[in-house]
N, C-alpha and C positions, 0 to 999 in steps of 0.2 A: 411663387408669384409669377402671371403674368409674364412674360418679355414684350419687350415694345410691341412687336411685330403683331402683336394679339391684342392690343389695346385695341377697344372699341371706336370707329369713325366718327367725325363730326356725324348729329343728326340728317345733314342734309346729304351727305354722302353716303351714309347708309340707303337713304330713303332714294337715290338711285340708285344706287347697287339692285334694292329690292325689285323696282322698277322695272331694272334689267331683265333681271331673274322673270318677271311677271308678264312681262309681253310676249317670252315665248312660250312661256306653257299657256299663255291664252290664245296666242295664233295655234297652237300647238291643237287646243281641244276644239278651237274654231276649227280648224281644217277635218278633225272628226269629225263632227257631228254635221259637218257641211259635207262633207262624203256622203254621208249615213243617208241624209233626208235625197240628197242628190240621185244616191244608188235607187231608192223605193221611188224616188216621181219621176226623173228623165233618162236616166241610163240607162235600163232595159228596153227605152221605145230611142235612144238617139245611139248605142254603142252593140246593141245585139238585137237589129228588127227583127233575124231571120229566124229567130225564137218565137214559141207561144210565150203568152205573156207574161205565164209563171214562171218557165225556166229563162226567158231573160232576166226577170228579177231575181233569182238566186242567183245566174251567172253577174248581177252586176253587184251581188253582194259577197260572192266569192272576189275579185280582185280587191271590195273591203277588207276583205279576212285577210287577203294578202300582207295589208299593212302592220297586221299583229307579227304576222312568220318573219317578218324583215327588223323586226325592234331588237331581236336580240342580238344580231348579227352588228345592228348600228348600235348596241352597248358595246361591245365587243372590242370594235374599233374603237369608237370616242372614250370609251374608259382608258383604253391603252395609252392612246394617244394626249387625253385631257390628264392622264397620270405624269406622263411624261413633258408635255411642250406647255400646257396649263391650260388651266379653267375657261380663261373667255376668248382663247381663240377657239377652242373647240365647239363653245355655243355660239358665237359670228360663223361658223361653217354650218353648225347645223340651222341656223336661223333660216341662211339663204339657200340650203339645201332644202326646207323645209316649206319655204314659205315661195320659194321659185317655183317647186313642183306645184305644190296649189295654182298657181297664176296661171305655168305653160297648163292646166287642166282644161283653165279658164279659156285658151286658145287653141284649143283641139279641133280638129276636124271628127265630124261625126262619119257611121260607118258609108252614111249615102254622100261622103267627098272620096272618102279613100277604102273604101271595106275593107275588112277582117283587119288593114291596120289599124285600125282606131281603137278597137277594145284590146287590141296590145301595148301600144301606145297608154293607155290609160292603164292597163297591172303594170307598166313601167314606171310611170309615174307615181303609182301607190306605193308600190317598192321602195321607190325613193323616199316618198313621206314617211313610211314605215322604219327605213331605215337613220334618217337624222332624228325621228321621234324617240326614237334608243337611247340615242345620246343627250338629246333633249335636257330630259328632266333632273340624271345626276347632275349634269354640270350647272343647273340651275340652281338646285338647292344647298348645291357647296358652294358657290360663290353667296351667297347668303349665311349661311352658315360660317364660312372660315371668314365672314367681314365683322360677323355681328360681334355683337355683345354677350357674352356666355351665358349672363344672367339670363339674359331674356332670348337667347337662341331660339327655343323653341317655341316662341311669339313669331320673329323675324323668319324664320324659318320657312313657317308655314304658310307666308303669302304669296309664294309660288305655287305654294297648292288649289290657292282660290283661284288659278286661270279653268281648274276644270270646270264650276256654274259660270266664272263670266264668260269662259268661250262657249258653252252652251248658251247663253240667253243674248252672244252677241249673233250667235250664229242665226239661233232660231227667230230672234228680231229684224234682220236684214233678210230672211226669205220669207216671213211674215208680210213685212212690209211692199215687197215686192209680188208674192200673189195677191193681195188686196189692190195694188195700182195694175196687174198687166192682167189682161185676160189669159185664159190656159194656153191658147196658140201663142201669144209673145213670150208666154216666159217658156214654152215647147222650144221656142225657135230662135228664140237669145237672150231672154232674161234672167236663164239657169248659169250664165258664163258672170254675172255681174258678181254675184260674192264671191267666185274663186279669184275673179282679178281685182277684187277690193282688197286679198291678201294683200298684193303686193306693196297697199299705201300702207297696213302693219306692218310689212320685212322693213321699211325705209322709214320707220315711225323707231322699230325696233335696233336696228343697226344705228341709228344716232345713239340712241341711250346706251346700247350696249358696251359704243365702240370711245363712249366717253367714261366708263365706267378704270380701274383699276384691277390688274389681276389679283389675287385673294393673297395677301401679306404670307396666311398662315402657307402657302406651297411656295411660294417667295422663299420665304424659312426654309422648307424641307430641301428644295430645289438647291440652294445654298449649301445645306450642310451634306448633303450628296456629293456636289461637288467637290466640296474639300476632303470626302477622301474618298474620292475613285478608287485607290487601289483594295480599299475591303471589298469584300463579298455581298456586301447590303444593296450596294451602288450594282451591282451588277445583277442582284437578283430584279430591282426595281428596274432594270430596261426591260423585262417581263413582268408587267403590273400582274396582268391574269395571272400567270406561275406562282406568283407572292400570295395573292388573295387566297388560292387553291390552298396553298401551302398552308398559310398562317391562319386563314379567317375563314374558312371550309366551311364553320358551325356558324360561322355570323351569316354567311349565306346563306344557310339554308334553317335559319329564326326569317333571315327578308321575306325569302320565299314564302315562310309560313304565315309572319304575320300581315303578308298581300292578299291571301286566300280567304279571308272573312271581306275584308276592305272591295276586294276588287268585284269578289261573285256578287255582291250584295248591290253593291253600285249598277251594274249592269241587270240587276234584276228590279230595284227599284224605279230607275231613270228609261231604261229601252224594252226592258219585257213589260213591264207595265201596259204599255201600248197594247200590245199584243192582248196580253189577259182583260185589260177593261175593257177593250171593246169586243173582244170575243165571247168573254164567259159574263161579264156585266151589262155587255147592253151600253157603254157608255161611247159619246161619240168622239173619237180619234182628237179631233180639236180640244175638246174638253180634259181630257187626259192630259194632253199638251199644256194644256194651261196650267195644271195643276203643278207637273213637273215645273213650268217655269216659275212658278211661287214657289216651289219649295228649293229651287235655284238659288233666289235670290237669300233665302233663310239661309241655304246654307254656304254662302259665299260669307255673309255675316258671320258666323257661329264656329268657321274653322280657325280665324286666327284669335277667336275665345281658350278654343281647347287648347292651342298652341301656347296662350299665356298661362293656363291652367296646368298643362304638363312641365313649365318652369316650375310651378312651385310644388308639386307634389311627386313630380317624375313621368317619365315617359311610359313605361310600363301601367303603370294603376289608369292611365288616361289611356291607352290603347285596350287593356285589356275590358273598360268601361264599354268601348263603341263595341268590342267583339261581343261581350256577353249581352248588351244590350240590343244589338241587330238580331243574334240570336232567337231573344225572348220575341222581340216584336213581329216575327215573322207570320207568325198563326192570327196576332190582333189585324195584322196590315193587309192581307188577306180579306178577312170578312170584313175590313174595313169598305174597301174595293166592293166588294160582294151586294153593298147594299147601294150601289148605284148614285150616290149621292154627291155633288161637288164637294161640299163643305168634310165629306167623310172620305172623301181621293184624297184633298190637299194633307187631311191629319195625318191618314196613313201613310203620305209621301214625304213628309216634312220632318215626320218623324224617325222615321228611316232615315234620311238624309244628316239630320242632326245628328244622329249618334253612328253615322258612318263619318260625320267629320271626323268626331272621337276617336278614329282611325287613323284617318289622312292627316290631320292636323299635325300629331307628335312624327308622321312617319318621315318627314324631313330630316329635321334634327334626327331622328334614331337612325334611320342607318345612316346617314353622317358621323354618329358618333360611335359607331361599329366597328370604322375601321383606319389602318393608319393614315396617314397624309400620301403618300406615292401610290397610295394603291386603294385609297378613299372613291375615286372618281368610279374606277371599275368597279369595287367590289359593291357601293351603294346603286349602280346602273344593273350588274347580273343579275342581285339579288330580286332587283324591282321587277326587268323587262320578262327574265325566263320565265316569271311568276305569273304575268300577264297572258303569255301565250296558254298555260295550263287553266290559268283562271277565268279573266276577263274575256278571251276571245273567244271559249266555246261556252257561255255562261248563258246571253239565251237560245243558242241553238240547243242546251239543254234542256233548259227551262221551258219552251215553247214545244221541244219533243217529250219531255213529262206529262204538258198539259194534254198533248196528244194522244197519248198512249193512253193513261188513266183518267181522263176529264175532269183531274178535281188539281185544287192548288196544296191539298198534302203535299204530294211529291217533292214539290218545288220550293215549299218552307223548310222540310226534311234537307234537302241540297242544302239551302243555306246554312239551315243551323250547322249540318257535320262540318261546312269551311268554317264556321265560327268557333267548332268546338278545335281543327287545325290551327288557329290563330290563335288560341286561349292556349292551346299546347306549347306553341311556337314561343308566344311573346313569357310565359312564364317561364321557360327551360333560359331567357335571356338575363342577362346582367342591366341592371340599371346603367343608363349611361349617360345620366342628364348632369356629371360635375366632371365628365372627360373635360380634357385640355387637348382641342385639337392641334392645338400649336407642337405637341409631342409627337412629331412624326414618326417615332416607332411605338413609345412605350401607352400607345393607347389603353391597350386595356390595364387594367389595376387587379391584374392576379397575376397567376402564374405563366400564366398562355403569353402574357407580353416580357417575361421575362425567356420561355420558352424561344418568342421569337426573335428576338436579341441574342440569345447561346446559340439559334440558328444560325445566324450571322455571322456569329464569331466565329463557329465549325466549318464554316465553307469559307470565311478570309486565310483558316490556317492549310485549308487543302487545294486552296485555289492555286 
């Protein structure tokens, strides 16, 4: 049974708990994809004029790239740290670390006030977003996770995940709206600073919510029972979360790792190469493409916390392995879907992609949440995700877009996808079901051997310590 401490919250506390959870990985994805569009229309002509035009736009999507190399580093810490001091102070840090760099972005001098500091000034600030972005999303989805309802964990779960379409459509709406009102010289010469300092009304929208929220009962728990006996060996392996997770949950690492590798390349080649290929090898116009992604945004903002309630009642597994095998398959329709130039045949090919990349994202909450134990949940759910990112996400269309180049055709690039799907088919079936863990068990998470292993662990090192 249950202990108090895991009883499910009134509805209305849950529902800001979630809340919480939800405004940062929606400023989280807003501040991407507000990079992303910023890097390609004003940063090459306001942070590196003394570039041609091309190599300022790589150099201004290299201090982007930046942001991926600093995620791990900010898992790293806030795993450590969110293991050890809890959950929501570590995401009130990374909020304002987050959503501060955005704003001072918003306040930069360009290279014609201060030269050559400006585009440093700017990879330090990505750095920075880079690095609370790390810690970001664990501590989002375990504060959700260690509040909810077990039953339906993997519903609640997953609505930290819908910040990645609503910060895309919040992102790409507010710079929408503002080339449509400023002509190209206003928004050249200040219009481009209005959505990074709009962040700052979400850090102060978000810091109310978060900072009225409760820390998560179920590390309350752990925290607790830690305590009462400092002198074993458990209590002293968990002031090293990373050392524990290494130790104990090696193989649960490296299933995250594999089942991000379908989820993540796919994502980035659905939502951003896209771009690239419709208007290069389709003929279709840049805006139109845009649009299509943001319809198929909005589908799939809907559609993630479906799969999330659908991976309650049949498992995390069968629901993840659905979005792998089926991103797979669709990679050759999605393609020639593209290929025929057609609106109504972009949004099918995009929407559909999307929806069965939810099938992904959706259980990936709750699953590695339910990977690993309570003191060392924060890290090992953060490693798993971030390092996975940097191998996947972040060179995914600089792939994609040197495939199309090399070979002129989109083989290549469905080929990419499917082998990360056939990695995530590998990954998530070599895993244990783990949608009837009891997170409240802060060691004896898994239900085999392995968690009985890691408890004889413990006892071994309380007798030699």
């Amino acid at each position: 049974m249950a202990s108090a401490a895991t009883a499910p919250p009134p509805p209305a506390s849950l529902k800001r708990i979630v809340a919480a959870s939800l405004i940062g990985t929606t400023i989280e994805w807003y501040d991407f994809f507000l990079y992303g569009s910023a890097a390609a229309l004003v940063f090459n002509k306001l942070f590196f004029p003394d570039s041609d035009p091309l190599v300022g736009t790589l150099l201004s999507f290299l201090t982007y790239a930046v942001g991926f190399a600093a995620r791990p580093l900010g898992a790293l810490v806030f795993g450590h740290y969110g293991d050890r001091l809890g959950r929501k102070k570590l995401l009130v840090l990374s909020l304002l670390l987050m959503g501060g760099a955005t704003f001072a972005i918003g306040l930069l001098p360009t290279h014609a006030s201060i030269g050559t500091a400006a585009p440093v000034l700017l990879t330090v600030l990505r750095l920075v977003q880079g690095f609370a972005l790390g810690g970001e999303w664990g501590g989002a989805v375990l504060l959700v996770s260690e509040h909810g309802d077990a039953r339906r964990r993997g519903f609640w779960a997953s609505w930290p995940q819908t910040g990645a379409p609503a910060g895309q459509l919040l992102a790409t709406g507010v710079l929408s709206l503002l080339t449509a009102l400023l002509s190209d010289a206003a928004f050249g010469s200040w219009g481009w600073r209005v959505p990074f300092l709009f962040s700052g009304v979400l850090v102060i929208v978000g810091l109310w919510i978060r900072l009225s929220v409760d820390e998560s009962p179920v590390f309350k728990e752990a925290l607790a029972q830690a305590e009462a006996r400092k002198a074993d060996a458990a209590a002293d392996a968990e002031k090293l979360p990373l050392v524990s997770v290494l130790r104990h949950h090696w193989r649960d690492v490296l299933v995250a790792m594999g089942a991000r590798m379908a989820e993540n390349i796919s994502y980035y080649v659905i939502t951003a190469f896209i771009l690239v290929y419709a208007t290069t090898s389709a003929g279709v116009s840049k805006q139109t493409a845009l649009n299509a992604v943001l319809i198929a945004s909005a589908v799939h903002f809907a559609v993630i916390p479906a799969w999330g309630a659908l991976s309650d009642r049949i498992g995390r597994r069968p629901v993840y392995l659905m979005g792998a095998v089926g991103v797979g398959l669709w990679m050759f329709p999605f393609f020639s879907l593209i290929d025929t130039g057609g609106f109504g045949s972009l949004i099918l090919a995009v929407t559909v992609g999307l929806v069965l990349h939810g099938a992904m994202y959706a259980p990936q909450a709750a699953f590695f949440s339910e990977m690993f134990a309570t003191r060392m949940r924060y890290s090992g759910a953060s490693i798993g995700a971030q390092f996975a990112s940097v191998a996947a996400g972040a060179p995914a269309p600089l792939i994609a877009t040197a495939l199309l180049s090399d070979y002129g055709s989109s083989t290549p690039i469905a080929l990419y996808v499917i082998a990360a799907a056939v990695l995530t088919v590998i990954a998530v079936a070599a895993a244990e079901e783990t949608r009837h863990r009891d997170l409240a068990d802060a060691d004896a998470v898994l239900p085999s051997d392995r968690g009985a292993d890691l408890r004889d662990a413990a006892t071994e090192d309380a007798r030699t310590a």
